[in-house]
Structure formats: C-alpha cells, structure tokens
C-alpha positions as CSV (number, residue, x, y, z in Angstrom):
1,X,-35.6,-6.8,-10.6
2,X,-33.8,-5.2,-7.8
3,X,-34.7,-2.5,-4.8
4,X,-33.6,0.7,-5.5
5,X,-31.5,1.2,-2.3
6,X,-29.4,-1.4,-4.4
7,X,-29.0,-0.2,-7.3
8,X,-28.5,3.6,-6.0
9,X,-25.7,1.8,-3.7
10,X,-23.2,1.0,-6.4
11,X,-20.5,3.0,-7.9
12,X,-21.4,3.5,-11.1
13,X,-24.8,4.9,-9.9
14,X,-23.2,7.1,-7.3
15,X,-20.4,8.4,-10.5
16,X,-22.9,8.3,-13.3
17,X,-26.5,8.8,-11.9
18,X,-27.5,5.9,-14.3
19,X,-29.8,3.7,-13.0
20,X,-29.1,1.1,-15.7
21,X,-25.5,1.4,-15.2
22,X,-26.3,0.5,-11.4
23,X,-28.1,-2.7,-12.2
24,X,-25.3,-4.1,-14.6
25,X,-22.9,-3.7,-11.7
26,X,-25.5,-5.1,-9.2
27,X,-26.1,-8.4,-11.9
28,X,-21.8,-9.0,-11.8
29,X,-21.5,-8.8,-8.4
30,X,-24.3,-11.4,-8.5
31,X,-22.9,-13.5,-11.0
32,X,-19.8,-15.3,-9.6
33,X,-22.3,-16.2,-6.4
34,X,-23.1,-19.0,-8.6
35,X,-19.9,-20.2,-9.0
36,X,-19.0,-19.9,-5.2
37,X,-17.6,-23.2,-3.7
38,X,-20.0,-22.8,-0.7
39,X,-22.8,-22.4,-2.8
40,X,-22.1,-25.4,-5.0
41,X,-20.7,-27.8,-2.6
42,X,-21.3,-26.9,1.0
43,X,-24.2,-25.3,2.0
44,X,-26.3,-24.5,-1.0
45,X,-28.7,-21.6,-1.5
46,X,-29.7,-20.3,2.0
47,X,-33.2,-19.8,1.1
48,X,-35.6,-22.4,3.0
49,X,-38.0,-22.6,0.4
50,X,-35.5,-23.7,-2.0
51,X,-32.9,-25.4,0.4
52,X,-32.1,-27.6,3.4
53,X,-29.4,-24.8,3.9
54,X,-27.0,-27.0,4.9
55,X,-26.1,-29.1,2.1
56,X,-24.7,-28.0,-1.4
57,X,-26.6,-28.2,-4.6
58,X,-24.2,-31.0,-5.7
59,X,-22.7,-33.5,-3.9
60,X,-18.8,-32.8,-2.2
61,X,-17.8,-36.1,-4.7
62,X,-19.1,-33.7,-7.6
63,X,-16.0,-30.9,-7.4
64,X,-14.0,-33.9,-7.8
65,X,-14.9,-35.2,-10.9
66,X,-15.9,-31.6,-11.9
67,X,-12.2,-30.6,-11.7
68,X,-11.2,-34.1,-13.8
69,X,-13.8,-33.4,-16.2
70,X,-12.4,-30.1,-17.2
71,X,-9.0,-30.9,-17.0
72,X,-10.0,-33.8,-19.1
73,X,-11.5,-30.9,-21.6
74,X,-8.5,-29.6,-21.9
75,X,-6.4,-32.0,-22.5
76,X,-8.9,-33.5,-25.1
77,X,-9.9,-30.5,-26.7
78,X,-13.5,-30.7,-29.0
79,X,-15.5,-28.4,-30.5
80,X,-18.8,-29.6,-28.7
81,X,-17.1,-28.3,-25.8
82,X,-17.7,-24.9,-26.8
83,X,-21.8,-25.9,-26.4
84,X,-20.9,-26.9,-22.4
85,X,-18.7,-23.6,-22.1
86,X,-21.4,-21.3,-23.2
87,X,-24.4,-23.3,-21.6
88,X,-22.1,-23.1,-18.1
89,X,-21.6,-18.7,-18.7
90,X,-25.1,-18.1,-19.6
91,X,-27.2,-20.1,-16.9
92,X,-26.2,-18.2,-13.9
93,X,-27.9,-14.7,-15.7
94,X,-31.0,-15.2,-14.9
95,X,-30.2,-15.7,-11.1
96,X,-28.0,-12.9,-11.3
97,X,-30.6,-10.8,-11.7
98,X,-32.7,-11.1,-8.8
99,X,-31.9,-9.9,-6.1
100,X,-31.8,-13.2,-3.6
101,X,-28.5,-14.9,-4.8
102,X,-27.0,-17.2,-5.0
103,X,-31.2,-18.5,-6.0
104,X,-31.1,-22.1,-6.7
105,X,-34.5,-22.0,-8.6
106,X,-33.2,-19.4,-11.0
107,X,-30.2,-21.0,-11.9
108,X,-31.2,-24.7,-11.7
109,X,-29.9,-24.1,-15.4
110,X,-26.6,-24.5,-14.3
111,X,-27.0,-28.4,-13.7
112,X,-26.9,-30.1,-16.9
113,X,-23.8,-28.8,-18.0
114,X,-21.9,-29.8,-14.3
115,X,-23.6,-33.0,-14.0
116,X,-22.1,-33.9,-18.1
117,X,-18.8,-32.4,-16.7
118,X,-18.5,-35.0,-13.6
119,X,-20.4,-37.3,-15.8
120,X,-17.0,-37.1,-18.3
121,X,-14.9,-37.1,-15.4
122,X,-15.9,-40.1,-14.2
123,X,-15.6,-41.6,-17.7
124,X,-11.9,-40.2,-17.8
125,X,-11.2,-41.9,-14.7
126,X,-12.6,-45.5,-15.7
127,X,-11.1,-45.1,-19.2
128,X,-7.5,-45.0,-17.9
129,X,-7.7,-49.2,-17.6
130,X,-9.7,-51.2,-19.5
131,X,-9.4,-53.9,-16.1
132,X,-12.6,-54.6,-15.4
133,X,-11.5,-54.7,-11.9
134,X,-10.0,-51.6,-11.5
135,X,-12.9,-49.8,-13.1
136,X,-15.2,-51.6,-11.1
137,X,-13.2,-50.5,-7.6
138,X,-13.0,-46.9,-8.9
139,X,-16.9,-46.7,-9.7
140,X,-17.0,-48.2,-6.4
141,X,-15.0,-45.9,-4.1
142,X,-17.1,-42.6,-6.3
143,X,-20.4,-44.1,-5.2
144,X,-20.0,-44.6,-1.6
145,X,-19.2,-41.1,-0.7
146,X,-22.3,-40.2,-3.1
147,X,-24.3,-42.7,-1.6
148,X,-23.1,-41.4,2.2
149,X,-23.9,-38.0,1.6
150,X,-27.0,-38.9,-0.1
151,X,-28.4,-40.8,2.7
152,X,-27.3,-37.5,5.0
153,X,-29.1,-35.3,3.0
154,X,-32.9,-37.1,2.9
155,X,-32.3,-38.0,7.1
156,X,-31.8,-34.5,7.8
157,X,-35.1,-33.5,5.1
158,X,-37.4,-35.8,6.7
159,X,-35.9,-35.0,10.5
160,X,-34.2,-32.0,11.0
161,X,-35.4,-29.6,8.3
162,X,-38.8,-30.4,9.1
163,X,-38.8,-29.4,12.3
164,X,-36.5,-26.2,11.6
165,X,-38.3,-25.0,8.8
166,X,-41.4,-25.9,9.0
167,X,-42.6,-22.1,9.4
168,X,-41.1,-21.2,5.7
169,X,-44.3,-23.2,4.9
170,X,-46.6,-21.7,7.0
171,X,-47.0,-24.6,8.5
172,X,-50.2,-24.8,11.7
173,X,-52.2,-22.0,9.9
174,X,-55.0,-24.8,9.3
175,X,-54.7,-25.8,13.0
176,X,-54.6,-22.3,14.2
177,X,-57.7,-21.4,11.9
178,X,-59.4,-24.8,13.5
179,X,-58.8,-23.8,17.6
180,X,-60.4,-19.8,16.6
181,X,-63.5,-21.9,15.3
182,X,-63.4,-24.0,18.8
183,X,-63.2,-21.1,21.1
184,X,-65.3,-18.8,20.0
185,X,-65.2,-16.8,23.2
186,X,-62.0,-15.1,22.0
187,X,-63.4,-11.0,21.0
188,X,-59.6,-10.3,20.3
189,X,-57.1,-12.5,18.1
190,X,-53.3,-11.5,17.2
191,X,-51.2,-12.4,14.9
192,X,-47.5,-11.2,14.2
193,X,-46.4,-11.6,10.5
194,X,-44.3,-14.3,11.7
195,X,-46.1,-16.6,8.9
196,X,-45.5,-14.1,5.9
197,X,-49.2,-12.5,5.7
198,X,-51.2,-15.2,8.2
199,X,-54.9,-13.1,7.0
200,X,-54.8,-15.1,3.9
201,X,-55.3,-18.5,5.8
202,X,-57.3,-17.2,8.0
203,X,-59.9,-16.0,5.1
204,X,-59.0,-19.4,3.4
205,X,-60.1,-21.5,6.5
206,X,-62.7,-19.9,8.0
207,X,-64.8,-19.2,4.9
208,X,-64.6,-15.6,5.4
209,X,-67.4,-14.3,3.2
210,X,-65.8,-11.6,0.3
211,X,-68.3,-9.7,1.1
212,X,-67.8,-9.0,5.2
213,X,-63.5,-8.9,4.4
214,X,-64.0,-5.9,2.0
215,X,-66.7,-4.2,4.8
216,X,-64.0,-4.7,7.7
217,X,-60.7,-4.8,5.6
218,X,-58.5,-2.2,6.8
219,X,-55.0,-2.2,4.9
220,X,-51.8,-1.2,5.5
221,X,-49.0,0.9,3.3
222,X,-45.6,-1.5,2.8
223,X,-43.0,-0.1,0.8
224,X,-42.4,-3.5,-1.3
225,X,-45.0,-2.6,-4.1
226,X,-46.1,-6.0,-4.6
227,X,-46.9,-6.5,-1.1
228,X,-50.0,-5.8,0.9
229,X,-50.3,-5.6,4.5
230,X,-53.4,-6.2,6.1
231,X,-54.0,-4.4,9.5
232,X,-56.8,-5.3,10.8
233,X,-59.8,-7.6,10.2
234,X,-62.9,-8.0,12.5
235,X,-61.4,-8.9,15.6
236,X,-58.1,-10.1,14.1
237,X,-55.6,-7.8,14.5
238,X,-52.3,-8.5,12.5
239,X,-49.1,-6.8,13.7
240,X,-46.2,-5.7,11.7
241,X,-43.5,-7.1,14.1
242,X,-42.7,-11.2,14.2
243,X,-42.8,-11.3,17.8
C-alpha cells in the first residue's frame, strides 16, 4: 500500500509507533489530492501512463457548471442528493491509498458523480427561460469552450505527447531488439534502465531460449519487493543508472 519510509514519516507513527496509525494519516493527506483544482481542472494526474500531464481530467468549462450544479443542490434540496454526496466522499479512497496521488486510474470513480453535477448545472442554466433562443445561445456559448479545449487536448495527444512521452511506453525496444539481430558483431551491449527493465524485450524479441536466460541470468537485489533487477545477461549488460 505504501513504502515504509512513508508511513514511518508521519506524526502519529513518530508519537505512537503504530504502523496503522501511520497509514490513516498517510491516506488523509492523500485524500483532498483528489479534490485539488489543479488536479481536476488544470493539469491532471502527472503520471504519463495515465495523463497527457498537461490538461485536467475535466474540462476548465466543467468547474463552472460544477459550482452551478451544487449551488443548484442547495437551493433545491432532494434526498437523492444524498446518493451523489456519498458517491463524491467515497470514490477518492481507493486512490488515497496508493501511494502515487492524485492517481487518475484509481479514482476514475470520481466521474460520474461530477459529470451529473455539471450535467444538472447546465440544466439549471437552460431551465431559467423556457426561450428557445436563449437556451439555445447558452448551450451554445458552454460548447464552444468544450469543443476548444477538446480539440487542444487530442492535437497535443497525437503531436506533442507522442513525442514527449513516448519512452513511458517503452517505445523502440522492438527496433532496438531488431539492429542487435543485424549487427551481430557487437560482443558487448548496454542498456541503462532508462525503459523500466529493457531485459524483458529483449528476451521477448529475440526468442531468448528459457533455457540459456536461467544458465546466464545473473540478478540483482532492489529494495521494491515486487521488483527484479536483472544484471547481466550473456553479453547484455543492464545498468542501474538511466544514463
């Protein structure tokens, strides 16, 4: 759930010695993360694998009608707005418990409830004339800026994000894998851990027999648990640094 430096980090650790303790007060701290204007609006979660980074995981139009949807709650008070109040305070718990947060992925629960918020929002807005022209100006001047920042988002996906993140995807291991099996006069390869753990490709596109990998294998202590390190393999040496 979360490293130990972490947990031993907190105050209620350091007072109480109780591990437990420790994580409750590393999960609150996570917690409002999800509720951060930055992460919601701005730039989103600032993992690469989950994100563009650069763009909120709703759209800037969104806190508007957000912020007229609950003050159209509250006005209009209802019982089935107790379902959208507990749905909103329970999604973010499972994020809050990893330790990567704000972690889109984890709380992608969060969405339905904000997208029926704006969704009443907007309705609140139209509903104040029943002119078919003013409603039709008003769903008008919401869609453009959604439309604008829409168009933004998938440019910068299919140009700019591509290009900047293409490594979170370990993307050229294929092509590196194919210019080792065209120059085989190469006794001595390295690789820096640059691509996350670059031997399993390499195993993957050369064909590298089980058999000869757990003959040559030679691994390498990490103190993540769930991680293994490979050292060396043949003549493939894999270094722990990324450059």
């Amino acid at each position: 759930m979360f490293p130990n430096e972490l947990i031993e980090a907190t105050s209620l650790f350091k007072n109480t010695g109780n591990k437990y303790l420790g994580v409750v007060q590393v999960a609150a701290n996570n917690y409002p993360k999800y509720f951060s204007a930055n992460y919601l609006f701005i730039s989103g979660d600032q993992n690469p694998r989950n994100s563009v980074v650069v763009f909120g995981e709703f759209y800037k139009i969104d806190a508007l009608l957000i912020g007229i949807g609950i003050l159209a709650m509250i006005i209009r008070p209802r019982k089935e707005w107790l379902v959208l109040l507990a749905w909103i305070i329970l999604a973010p718990i499972p994020g809050a418990l990893s330790s990567l947060t704000p972690h889109s992925i984890r709380g992608i629960f969060m969405l339905g409830a904000e997208q029926l918020i704006a969704a009443y929002g907007l309705y609140s807005l139209v509903s104040l004339s029943k002119n078919k022209i003013f409603q039709s100006v008003l769903i008008i001047l919401v869609f453009i800026p959604m439309f604008w920042e829409f168009s933004k988002y998938i440019n910068y996906y299919y140009t700019g994000y591509a290009k900047k993140d293409a490594i979170e995807w370990q993307y050229g291991m294929e092509q590196i894998a194919d210019f080792i099996k065209a120059h085989p006069e190469y006794d001595k390869i390295y690789m820096t851990k640059e691509r996350q753990q670059p031997y399993i490709f390499i195993l993957n596109y050369l064909n590298y027999p089980v058999y000869d990998y757990l003959k040559t294998v030679n691994m390498m202590k990490v103190k993540a648990k769930v991680i293994m390190w490979l050292s060396r393999l043949e003549n493939f040496s894999f270094l722990t640094g990324t450059r």
